[in-house]
C-alpha positions in Angstrom: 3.7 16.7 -13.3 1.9 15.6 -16.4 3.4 13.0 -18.3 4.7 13.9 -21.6 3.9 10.2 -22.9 0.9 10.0 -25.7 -2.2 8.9 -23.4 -5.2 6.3 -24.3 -8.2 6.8 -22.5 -10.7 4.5 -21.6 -14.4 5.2 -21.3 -17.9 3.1 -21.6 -21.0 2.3 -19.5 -20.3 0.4 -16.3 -19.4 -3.4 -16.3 -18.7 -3.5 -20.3 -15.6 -4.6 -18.8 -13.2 -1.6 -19.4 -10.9 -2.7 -16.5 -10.3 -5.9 -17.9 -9.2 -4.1 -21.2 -7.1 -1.8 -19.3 -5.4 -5.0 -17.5 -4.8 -6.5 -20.8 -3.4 -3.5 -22.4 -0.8 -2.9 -19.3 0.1 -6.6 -19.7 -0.4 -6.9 -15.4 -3.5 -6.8 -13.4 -3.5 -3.3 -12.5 -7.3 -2.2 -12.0 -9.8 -4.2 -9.9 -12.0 -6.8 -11.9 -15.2 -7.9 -10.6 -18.9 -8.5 -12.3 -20.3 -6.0 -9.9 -21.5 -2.7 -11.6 -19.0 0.7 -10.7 -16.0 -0.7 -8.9 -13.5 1.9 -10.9 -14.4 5.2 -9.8 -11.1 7.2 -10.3 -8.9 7.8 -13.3 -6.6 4.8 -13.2 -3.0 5.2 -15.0 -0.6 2.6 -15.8 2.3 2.7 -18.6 2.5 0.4 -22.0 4.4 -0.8 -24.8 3.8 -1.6 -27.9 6.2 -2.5 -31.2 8.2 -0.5 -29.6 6.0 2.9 -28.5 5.3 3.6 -24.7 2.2 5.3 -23.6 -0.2 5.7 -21.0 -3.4 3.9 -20.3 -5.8 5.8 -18.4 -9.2 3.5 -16.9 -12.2 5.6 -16.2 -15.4 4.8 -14.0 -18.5 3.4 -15.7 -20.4 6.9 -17.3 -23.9 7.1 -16.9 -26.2 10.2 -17.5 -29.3 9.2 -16.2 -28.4 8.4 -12.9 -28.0 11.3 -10.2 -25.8 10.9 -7.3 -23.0 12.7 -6.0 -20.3 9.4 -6.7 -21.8 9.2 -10.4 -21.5 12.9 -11.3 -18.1 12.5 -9.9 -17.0 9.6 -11.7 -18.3 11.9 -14.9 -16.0 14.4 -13.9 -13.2 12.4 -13.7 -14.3 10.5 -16.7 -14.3 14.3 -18.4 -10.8 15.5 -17.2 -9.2 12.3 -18.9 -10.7 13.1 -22.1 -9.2 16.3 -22.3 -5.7 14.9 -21.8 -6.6 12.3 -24.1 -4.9 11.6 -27.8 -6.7 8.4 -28.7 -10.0 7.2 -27.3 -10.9 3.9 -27.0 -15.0 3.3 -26.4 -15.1 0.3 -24.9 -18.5 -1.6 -25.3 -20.7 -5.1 -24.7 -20.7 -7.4 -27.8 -23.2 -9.9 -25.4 -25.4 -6.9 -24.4 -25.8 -5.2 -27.9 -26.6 -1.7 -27.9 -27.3 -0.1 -24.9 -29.6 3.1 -24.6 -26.7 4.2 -22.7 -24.0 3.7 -25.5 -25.9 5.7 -27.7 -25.9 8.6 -24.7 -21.9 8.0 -24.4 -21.0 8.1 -28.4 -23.7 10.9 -28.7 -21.6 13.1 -26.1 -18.4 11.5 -27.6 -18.8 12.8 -31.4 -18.0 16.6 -30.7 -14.6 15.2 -29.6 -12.2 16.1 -32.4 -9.7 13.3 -31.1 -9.2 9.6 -32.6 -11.5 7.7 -31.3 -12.2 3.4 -31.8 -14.9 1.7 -30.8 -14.2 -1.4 -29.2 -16.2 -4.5 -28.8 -15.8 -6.5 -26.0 -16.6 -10.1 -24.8 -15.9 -11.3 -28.4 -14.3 -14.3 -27.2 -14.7 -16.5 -29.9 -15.6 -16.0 -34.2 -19.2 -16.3 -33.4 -19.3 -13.3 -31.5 -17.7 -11.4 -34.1 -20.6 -11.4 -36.0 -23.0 -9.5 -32.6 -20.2 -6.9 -33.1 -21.7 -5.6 -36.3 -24.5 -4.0 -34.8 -22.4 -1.1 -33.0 -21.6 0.2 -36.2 -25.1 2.0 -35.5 -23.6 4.2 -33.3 -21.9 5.9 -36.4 -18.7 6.1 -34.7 -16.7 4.5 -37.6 -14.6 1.4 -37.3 -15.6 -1.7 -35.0 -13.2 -3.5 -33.4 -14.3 -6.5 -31.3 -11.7 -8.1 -28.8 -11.8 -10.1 -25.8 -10.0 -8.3 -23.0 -10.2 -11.7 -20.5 -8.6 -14.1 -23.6 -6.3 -11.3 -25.1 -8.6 -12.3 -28.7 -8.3 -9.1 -31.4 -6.3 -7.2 -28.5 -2.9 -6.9 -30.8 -4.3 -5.9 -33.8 -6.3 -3.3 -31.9 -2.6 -2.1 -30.6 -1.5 -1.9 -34.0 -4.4 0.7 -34.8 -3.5 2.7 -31.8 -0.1 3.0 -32.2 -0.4 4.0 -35.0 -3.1 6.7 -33.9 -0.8 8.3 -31.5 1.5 11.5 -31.9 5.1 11.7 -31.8 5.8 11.4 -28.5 8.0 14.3 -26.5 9.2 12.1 -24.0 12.1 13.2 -22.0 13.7 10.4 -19.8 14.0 11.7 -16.4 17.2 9.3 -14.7 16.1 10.8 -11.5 15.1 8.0 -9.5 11.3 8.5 -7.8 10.2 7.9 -4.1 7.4 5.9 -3.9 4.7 6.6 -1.4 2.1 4.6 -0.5 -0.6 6.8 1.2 -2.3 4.2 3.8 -5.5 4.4 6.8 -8.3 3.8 7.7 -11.4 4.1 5.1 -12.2 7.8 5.5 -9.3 9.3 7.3 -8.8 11.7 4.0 -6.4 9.6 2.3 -7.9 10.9 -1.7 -8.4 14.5 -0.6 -5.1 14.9 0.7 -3.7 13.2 -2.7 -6.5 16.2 -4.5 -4.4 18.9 -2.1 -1.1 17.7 -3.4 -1.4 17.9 -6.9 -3.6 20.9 -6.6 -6.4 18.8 -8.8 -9.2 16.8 -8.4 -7.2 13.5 -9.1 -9.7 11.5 -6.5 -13.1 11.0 -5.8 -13.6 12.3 -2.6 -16.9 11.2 -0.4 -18.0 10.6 3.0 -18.8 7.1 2.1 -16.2 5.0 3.5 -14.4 2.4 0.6 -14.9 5.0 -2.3 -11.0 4.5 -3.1 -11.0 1.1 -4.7 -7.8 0.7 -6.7 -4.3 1.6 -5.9 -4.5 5.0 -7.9 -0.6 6.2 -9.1 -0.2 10.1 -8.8 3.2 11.9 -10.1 4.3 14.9 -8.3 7.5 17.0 -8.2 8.7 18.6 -5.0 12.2 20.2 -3.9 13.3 18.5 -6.8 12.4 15.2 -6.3 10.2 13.2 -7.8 7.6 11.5 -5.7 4.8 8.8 -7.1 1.9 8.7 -4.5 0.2 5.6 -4.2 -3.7 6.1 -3.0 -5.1 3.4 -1.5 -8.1 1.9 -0.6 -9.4 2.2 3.4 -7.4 -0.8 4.9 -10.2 -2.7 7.7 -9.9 -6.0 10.3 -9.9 -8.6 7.9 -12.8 -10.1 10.1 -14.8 -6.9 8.9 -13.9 -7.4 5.2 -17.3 -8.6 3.2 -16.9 -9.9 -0.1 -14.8 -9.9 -2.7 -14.3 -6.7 -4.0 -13.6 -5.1 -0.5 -11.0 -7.9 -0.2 -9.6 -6.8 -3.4 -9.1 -3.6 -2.4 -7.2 -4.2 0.9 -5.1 -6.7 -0.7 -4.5 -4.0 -3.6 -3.3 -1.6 -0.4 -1.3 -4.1 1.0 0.6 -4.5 -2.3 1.3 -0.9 -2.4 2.8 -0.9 0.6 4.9 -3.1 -0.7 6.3 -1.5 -3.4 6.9 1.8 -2.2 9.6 3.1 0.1 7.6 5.2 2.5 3.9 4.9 3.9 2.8 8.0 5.2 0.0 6.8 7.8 -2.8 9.0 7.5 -4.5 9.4 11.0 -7.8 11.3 11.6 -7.0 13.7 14.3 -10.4 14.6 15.3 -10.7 10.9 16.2 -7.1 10.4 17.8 -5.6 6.9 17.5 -7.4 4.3 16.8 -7.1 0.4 17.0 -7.3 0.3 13.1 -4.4 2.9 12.8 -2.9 0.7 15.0 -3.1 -1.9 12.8 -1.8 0.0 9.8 1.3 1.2 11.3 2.1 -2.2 12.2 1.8 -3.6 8.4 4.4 -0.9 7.3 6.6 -1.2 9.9 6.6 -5.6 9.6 7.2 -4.3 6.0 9.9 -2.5 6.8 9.0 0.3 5.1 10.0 4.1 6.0 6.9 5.6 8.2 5.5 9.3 8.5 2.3 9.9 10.5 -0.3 12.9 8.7 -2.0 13.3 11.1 -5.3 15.1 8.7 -8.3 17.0 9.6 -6.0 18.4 12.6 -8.2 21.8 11.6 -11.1 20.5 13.4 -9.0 19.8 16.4 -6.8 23.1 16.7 -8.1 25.6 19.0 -7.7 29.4 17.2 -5.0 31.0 16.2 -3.3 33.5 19.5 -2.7 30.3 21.3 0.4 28.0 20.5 1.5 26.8 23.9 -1.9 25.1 23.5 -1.5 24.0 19.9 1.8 22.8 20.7 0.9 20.9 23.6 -2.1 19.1 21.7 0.7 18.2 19.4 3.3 17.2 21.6 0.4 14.6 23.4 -0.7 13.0 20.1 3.1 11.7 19.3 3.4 10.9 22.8 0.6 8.4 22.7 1.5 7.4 19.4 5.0 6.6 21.2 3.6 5.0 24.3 0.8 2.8 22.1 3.0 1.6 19.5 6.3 1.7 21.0 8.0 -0.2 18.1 7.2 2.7 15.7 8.7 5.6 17.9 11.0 6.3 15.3 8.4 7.1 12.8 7.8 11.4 12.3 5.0 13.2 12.3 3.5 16.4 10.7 -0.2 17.8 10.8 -2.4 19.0 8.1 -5.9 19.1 6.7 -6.3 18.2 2.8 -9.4 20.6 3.0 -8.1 23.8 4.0 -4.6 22.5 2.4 -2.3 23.5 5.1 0.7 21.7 6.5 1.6 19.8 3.2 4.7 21.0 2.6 6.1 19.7 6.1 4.3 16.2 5.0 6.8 16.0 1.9 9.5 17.5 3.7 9.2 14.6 6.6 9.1 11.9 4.1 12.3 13.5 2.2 13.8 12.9 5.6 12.4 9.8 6.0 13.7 8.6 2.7 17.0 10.0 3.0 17.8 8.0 6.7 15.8 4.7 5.1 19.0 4.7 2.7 21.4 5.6 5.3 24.5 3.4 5.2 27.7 4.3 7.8 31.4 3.2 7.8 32.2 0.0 9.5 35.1 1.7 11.6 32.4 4.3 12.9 29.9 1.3 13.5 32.6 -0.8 15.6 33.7 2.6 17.2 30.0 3.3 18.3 29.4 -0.5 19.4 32.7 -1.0 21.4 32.0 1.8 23.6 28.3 0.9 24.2 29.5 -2.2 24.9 32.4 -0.6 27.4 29.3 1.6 29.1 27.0 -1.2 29.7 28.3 -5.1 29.7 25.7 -7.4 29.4 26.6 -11.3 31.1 23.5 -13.9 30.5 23.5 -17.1 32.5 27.1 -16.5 33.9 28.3 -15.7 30.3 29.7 -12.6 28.7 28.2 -11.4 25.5 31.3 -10.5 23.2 30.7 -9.0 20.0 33.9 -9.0 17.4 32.5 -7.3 14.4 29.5 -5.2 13.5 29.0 -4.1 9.6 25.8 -2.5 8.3 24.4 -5.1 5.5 22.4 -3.5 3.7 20.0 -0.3 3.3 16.1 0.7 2.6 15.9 0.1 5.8 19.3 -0.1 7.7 20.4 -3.5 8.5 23.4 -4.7 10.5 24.8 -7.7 11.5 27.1 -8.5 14.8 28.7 -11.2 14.6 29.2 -12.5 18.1 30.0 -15.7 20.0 26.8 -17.1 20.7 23.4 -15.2 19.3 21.5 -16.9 22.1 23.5 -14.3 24.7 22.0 -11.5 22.3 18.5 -10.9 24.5 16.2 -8.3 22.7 16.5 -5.4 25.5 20.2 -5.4 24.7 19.4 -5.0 21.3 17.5 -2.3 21.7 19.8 -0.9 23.9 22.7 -0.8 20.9 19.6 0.2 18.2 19.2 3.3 20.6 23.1 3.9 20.8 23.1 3.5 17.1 19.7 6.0 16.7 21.6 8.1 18.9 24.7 8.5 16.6 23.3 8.9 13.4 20.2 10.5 11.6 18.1 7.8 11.3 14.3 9.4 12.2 11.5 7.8 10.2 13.3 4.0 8.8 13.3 1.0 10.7 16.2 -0.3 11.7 17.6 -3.9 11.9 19.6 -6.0 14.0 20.7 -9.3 13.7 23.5 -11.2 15.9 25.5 -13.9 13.6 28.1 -16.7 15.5 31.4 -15.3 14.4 32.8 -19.0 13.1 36.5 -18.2 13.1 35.4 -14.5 13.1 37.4 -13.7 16.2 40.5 -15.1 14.3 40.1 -12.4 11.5 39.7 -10.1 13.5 42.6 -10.5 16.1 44.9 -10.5 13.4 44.2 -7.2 12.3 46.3 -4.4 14.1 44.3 -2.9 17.5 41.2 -5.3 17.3 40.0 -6.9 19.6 37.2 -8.9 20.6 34.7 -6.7 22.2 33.3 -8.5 25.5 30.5 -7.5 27.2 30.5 -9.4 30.2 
C-alpha cells in the first residue's frame, strides 16, 4: 500500500552520515547512528512536517560501485527501488572528506534522473566549514547546500527548498485505525523474507548472514480490509552475546518495537524447533503484554510430501504442544505455519493476528463477568490458612490486553493457582485466543457495603 504522501529520498556513499540527516529531518531518532561504515542496509521510512506539508523520508544504505558482494549489490537495489518512487532527491555528502572518487560515481549515475535533486553538504557544523562545501559544486549537480545533520545547522532552510520542490500532494486521510506488528526472532529465522512475501516486494535485504536487519524497518500493508504496519526487526540475541554498540543498538531498537505495536508475531525456525532464544522472545512480548502469534517459517523444509496429512498434522499438533508444555505462560498465544520462500501459509499468519487483535481489545459486561466468577467460585471454593476467600465484585479495567480487577477481602487469600483457575474459567467463556490476560485482586474497602445494598448481591465466598 504505497503511500500517496510526496517522498524524499536519501542516497550517498557510506558513513557521509545520511542517517543522521534522516533523524534530523523526522525530528526523532529513527535510523541507527554509528561511525561504523554500512549500518543502514534497507530502505528506511519515517513521516515529516514541514510549514505545514507532510511527507515521507526514505534512508538508503551507503551505495558503492566498486565493491562486489551480495549485501552491497543489495543495498544498490534497494537504494534503486527508492529512487523510482522518489520526487525530490537529496545527495547527501562529506564537507570534512571533500570529494570522494565515489561521489563523482554516485552524481555520475544520478544526472540521468529527471527528478529534483539537491546536493547536500554535511558535517558543516560551524561557518568555517561552509567554505570546504564549495568544492562539491564540481560534481555539476547545481545548488550546494551544506548542513550539519548532528547540530540541526542549515537543516531549515534546506526544508524550505524541499518543500517547496515537492508536488501537490494526493493524500487521502485513512481514519481507519492500523494494527501494528512487530515481527520478532532470532537473527536468521526469516523475519525480512517473510516481510518481502507479504508485500509481494523486495522491501528487505535478505541474507544468510545473521544481523543483516539493523533498524526497525516500517512496512504498510492492507489485508481483509485492515490496515496493518509491520515492524521488521533486527535478530534479538542473550544480551551476554551482544558485542558492541551497534548490535546493542539494534536489539534495543527491537525491543522498542515491541513496544509500540499491538501484536508480535514470533517468528520460529521450524527446521530448528524451539529454541532457548525463542524462548526468550516470547517471554519479552508476553512481560510486554503484547498480543502473541507464533509463524512458525521455513515449515517447508520440515513437511514430509504432500498424500500424507495425518502426518503433517501430527508434526503440527507436537510443535504447539511443546510450545505449550515449554512456555506454559504463553499457551494462549496461536500459531500458523509458513515459509516466506515458497510464500505459502501467509494468509492464515494475518488471519491469526486479526484474531489476535480483535480478543487483545476484548472488553465484557460486568454482570456477565460477576455471573461467570460467582459460579466458578460456587464450583470450586478456595479457604487459605482456615480463611475463606470472598470476592464481592469483579469489573474488567481495561483492554489491549484484558485486565480485571476483583475486589476481595484480603488479596493475600488470592494464591496464583486460583487465579489461574478463574483466568481459565474466564478463557473458557469468552474468545480470548492470542492476548494476555490480567488479574489483579483489590481489598474491597467498604466494597462489600456497595455491594449488599444493591438488590440480589451478595458477597461471593469462596471458602
Amino acid at each position: 500500500m504505497r503511500s500517496t504522501l510526496p517522498v524524499v529520498v536519501i542516497v550517498g556513499r557510506p558513513n557521509v552520515g545520511k542517517s543522521t540527516v534522516f533523524n534530523r529531518l523526522i525530528r526523532r531518532r529513527v535510523a541507527v547512528v554509528e561511525d561504523t561504515p554500512g549500518i543502514t542496509r534497507d530502505r528506511l521510512y519515517a513521516e515529516a512536517e514541514w510549514n505545514g506539508r507532510r511527507f515521507q523520508v526514505v534512508d538508503t544504505g551507503g551505495i558503492v560501485f566498486q565493491e562486489e558482494d551480495p549485501l552491497t549489490d543489495q543495498i544498490r537495489v534497494q537504494a534503486n527501488i527508492a529512487l523510482e518512487e522518489a520526487d525530490v532527491v537529496l545527495f547527501v555528502t562529506d564537507t570534512l572528506a571533500g570529494v570522494n572518487p565515489d561521489d563523482q560515481d554516485l552524481a555520475n549515475r544520478l544526472r540521468p534522473i529527471e527528478k529534483p535533486l539537491l546536493v547536500v553538504v554535511n558535517k558543516a557544523d560551524n561557518h568555517n566549514r561552509d567554505d570546504y562545501a564549495g568544492e562539491f559544486y564540481r560534481l555539476g549537480l547545481g545548488e550546494v547546500y551544506p548542513v550539519s545533520g548532528l547540530h540541526g545547522r542549515g537543516i531549515a532552510d534546506l526544508m524550505d527548498v524541499v518543500v517547496e520542490l515537492l508536488p501537490p500532494s494526493s493524500e487521502k486521510r485513512d481514519e481507519r485505525e492500523e494494527i501494528r506488528v512487530a515481527i520478532v526472532g532470532r537473527p536468521n529465522v526469516g523475519k525480512s523474507s517473510l516481510v518481502n512475501a507479504f508485500t509481494g516486494q523486495q522491501r528487505m535485504i535478505v541474507s544468510n548472514i545473521a544481523g543483516t536487519t539493523r533498524d526497525a524497518i516500517d512496512t504498510e500493508l492492507e489485508y481483509q480490509g485492515e490496515r496493518f504496519r509491520l515492524i521488521d526487526t533486527a535478530g534479538i540475541r542473550r544480551r551476554g552475546k551482544i558485542q558492541g554498540s551497534v548490535e546493542y543498538y539494534m536489539v534495543d531498537r527491537a525491543q522498542k518495537a515491541i513496544d509500540r505495536a499491538d501484536c508480535a508475531l514470533i517468528v520460529v525456525d521450524g527446521s530448528e524447533g524451539l529454541t532457548d532464544g525463542d524462548k526468550r522472545i516470547m517471554k519479552l512480548a508476553h512481560d510486554a503484554g503484547k498480543a502473541c502469534v507464533f509463524a512458525v517459517n521455513k515449515w517447508d523444509t520440515k513437511e514430509p510430501p504432500d498424500g500424507q496429512p495425518r502426518v503433517k498434522s501430527i508434526l503440527k499438533k507436537d510443535f504447539l504442544t511443546i510450545i505449550s508444555n515449554e512456555i506454559p505462560e504463553l499457551s494462549y498465544a496461536t500459531a500458523a505455519f509458513t515459509s516466506a520462500t515458497e510464500r505459502t501459509g501467509l494468509e492464515p499468519v494475518l488471519d491469526e493476528i486479526l484474531k489476535a487483535q480483535e480478543a487483545y481489545s476484548f472488553r465484557v459486561s460486568t454482570g456477565q463477568l460477576n455471573r461467570l466468577i460467582q459460579d466458578a467460585v460456587f464450583a470450586r471454593p478456595y479457604t487459605s490458612k482456615g480463611r475463606p476467600l470472598k470476592i464481592y465484585y469483579a469489573t474488567q479495567v481495561s483492554t489491549r490486553p484484558p485486565a480485571f480487577v476483583l475486589f476481595v477481602n484480603d488479596p493475600d487469600l488470592l494464591h496464583f493457582s486460583y487465579e489461574r483457575y478463574l483466568m481459565n474459567k474466564i478463557r473458557a467463556a469468552f474468545p480470548l485466543a492470542g492476548t494476555p490476560v490480567r488479574i489483579r485482586a483489590k481489598s474491597s474497602h467498604g466494597k462489600e457495603d456497595a455491594v449488599a445494598n444493591k438488590p440480589k448481591k451478595k458477597a461471593i465466598s469462596a471458602g
